[in-house]
C-alpha positions as CSV (number, residue, x, y, z in Angstrom):
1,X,84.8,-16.8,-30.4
2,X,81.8,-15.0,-28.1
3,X,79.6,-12.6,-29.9
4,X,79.4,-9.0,-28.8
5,X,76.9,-8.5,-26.2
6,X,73.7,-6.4,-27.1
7,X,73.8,-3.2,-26.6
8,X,71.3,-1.3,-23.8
9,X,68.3,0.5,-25.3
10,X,66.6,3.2,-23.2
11,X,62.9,3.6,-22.7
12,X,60.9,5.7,-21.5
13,X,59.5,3.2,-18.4
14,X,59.6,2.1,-15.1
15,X,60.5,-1.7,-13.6
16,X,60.0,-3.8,-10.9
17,X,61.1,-7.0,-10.0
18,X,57.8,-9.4,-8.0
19,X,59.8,-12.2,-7.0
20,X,62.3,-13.6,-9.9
21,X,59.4,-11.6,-12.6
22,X,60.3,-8.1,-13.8
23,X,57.4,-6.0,-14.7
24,X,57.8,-3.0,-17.2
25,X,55.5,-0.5,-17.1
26,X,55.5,1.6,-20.3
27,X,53.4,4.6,-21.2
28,X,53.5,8.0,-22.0
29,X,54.2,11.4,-19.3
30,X,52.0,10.9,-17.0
31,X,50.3,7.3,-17.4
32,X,51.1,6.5,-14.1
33,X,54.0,4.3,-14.3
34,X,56.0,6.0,-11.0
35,X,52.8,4.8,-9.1
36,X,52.0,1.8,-10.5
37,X,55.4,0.4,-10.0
38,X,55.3,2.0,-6.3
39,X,51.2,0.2,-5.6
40,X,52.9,-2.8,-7.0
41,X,56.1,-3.1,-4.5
42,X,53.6,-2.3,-1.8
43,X,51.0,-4.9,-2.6
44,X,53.6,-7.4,-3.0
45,X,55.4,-6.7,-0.1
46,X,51.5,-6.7,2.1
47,X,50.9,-10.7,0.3
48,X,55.2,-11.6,1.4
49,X,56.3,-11.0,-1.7
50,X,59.7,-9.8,-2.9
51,X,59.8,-7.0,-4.8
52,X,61.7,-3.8,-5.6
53,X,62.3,-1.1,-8.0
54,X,64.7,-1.4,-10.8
55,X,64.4,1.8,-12.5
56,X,62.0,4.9,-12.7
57,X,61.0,6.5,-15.3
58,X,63.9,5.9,-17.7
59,X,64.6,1.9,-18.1
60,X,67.2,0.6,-20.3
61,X,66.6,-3.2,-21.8
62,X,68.8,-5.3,-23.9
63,X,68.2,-8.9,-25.4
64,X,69.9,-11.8,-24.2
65,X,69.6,-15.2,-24.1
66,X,65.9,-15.1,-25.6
67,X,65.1,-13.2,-22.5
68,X,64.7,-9.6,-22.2
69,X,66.9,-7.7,-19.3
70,X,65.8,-5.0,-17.9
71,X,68.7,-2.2,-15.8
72,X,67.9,1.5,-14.1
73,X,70.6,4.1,-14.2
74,X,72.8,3.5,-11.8
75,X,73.1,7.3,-10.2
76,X,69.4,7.3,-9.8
77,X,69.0,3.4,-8.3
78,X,66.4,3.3,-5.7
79,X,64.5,6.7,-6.3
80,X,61.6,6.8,-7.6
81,X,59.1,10.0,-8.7
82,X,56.0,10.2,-5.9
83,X,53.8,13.2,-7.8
84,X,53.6,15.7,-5.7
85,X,56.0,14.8,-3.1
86,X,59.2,14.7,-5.2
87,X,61.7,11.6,-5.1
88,X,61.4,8.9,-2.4
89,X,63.8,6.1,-1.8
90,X,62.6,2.8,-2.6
91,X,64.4,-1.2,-2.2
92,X,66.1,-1.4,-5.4
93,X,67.7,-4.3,-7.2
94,X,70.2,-3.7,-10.4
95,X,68.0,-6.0,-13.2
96,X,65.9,-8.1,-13.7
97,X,64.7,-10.5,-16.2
98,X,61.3,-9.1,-17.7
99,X,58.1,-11.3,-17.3
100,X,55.2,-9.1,-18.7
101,X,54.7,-5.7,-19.6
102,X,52.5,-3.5,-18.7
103,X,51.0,-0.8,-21.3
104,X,49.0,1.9,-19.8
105,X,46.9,4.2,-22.1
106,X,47.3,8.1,-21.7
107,X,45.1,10.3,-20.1
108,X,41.8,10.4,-21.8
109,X,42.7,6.6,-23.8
110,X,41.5,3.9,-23.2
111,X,43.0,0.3,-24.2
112,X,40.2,-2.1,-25.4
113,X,38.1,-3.6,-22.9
114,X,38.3,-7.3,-24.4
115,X,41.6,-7.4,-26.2
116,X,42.4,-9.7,-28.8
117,X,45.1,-12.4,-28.6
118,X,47.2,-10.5,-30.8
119,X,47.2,-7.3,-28.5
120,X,48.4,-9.6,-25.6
121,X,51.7,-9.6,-26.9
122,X,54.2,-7.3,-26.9
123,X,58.1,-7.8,-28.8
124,X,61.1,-6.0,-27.6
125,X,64.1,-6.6,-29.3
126,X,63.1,-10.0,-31.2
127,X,61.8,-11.0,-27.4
128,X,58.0,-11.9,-27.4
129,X,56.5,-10.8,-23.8
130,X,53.0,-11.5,-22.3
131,X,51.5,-8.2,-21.9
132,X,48.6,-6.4,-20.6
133,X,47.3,-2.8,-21.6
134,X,45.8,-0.7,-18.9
135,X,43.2,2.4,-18.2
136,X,45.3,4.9,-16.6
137,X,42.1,6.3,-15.4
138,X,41.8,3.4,-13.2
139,X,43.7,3.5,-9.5
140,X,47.2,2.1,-9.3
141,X,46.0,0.0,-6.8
142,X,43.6,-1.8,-9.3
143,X,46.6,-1.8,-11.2
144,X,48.8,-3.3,-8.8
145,X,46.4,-6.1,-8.4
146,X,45.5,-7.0,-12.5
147,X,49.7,-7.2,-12.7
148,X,50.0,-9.7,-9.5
149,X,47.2,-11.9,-11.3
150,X,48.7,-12.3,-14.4
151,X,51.9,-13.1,-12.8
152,X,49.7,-15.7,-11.4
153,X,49.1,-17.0,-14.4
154,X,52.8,-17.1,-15.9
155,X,54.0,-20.3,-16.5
């Protein structure tokens, strides 16, 4: 007999998939999580990278296999919120399996400049993650390129 699968948990995030790694970006209104996800598609896609957007804004994840999955809404697959130019259509894939996440502090926060191990860690539904914590003061761009490096560094 097969145990149930999980059920989908919804956060408030955005995901990308970088070649088989999917990235979720979580933070709060405004953080910068539409345009860190859209600095990271185009940064990958300028070094011949794949990569695409799973989901904007709202990201639902689930546990499965000791792996965390990671699934947009389907009626909104492939748009994604540019501020102050409304939705723009972006290459979209359905899921992805998630590699790292990516905490960016509110306005006016700041995450701490030499983190300990502990804060390098993040668990979603029993799945431990790498994870990095960034300025959202900084640009997406800088962004974009701290999240390719420690992809780099995933075994």
């Amino acid at each position: 007999m097969t145990a149930p699968a999980a059920e989908w948990s919804g956060l408030n995030a955005s995901a990308v998939v970088v070649g088989e790694s999917g990235v979720l970006a979580r933070g709060p209104s405004g953080a910068g999580k539409s345009s860190l996800a859209l600095a990271l598609i185009a940064r990958a896609h300028e070094a011949a990278f794949f990569a695409a957007l799973i989901g904007d804004d709202r990201v639902f994840v689930r546990a499965c296999g000791g792996r965390l999955l990671a699934r947009g809404v389907p009626r909104f697959a492939g748009l994604i919120e540019r501020r102050f130019e409304g939705l723009v259509v972006a290459a979209h894939e359905r899921s992805a399996v998630v590699r790292l996440v990516v905490d960016l502090a509110g306005r006016g926060r700041s995450p701490p400049r030499m983190p300990e191990d502990g804060d390098k860690i993040a668990e979603l539904l029993g799945v431990r993650l790498p994870r990095i914590a960034l300025d959202s003061e900084q640009s997406s761009l800088d962004h974009a390129y701290a999240v390719l490096e420690s992809l780099a560094r995933l075994p």
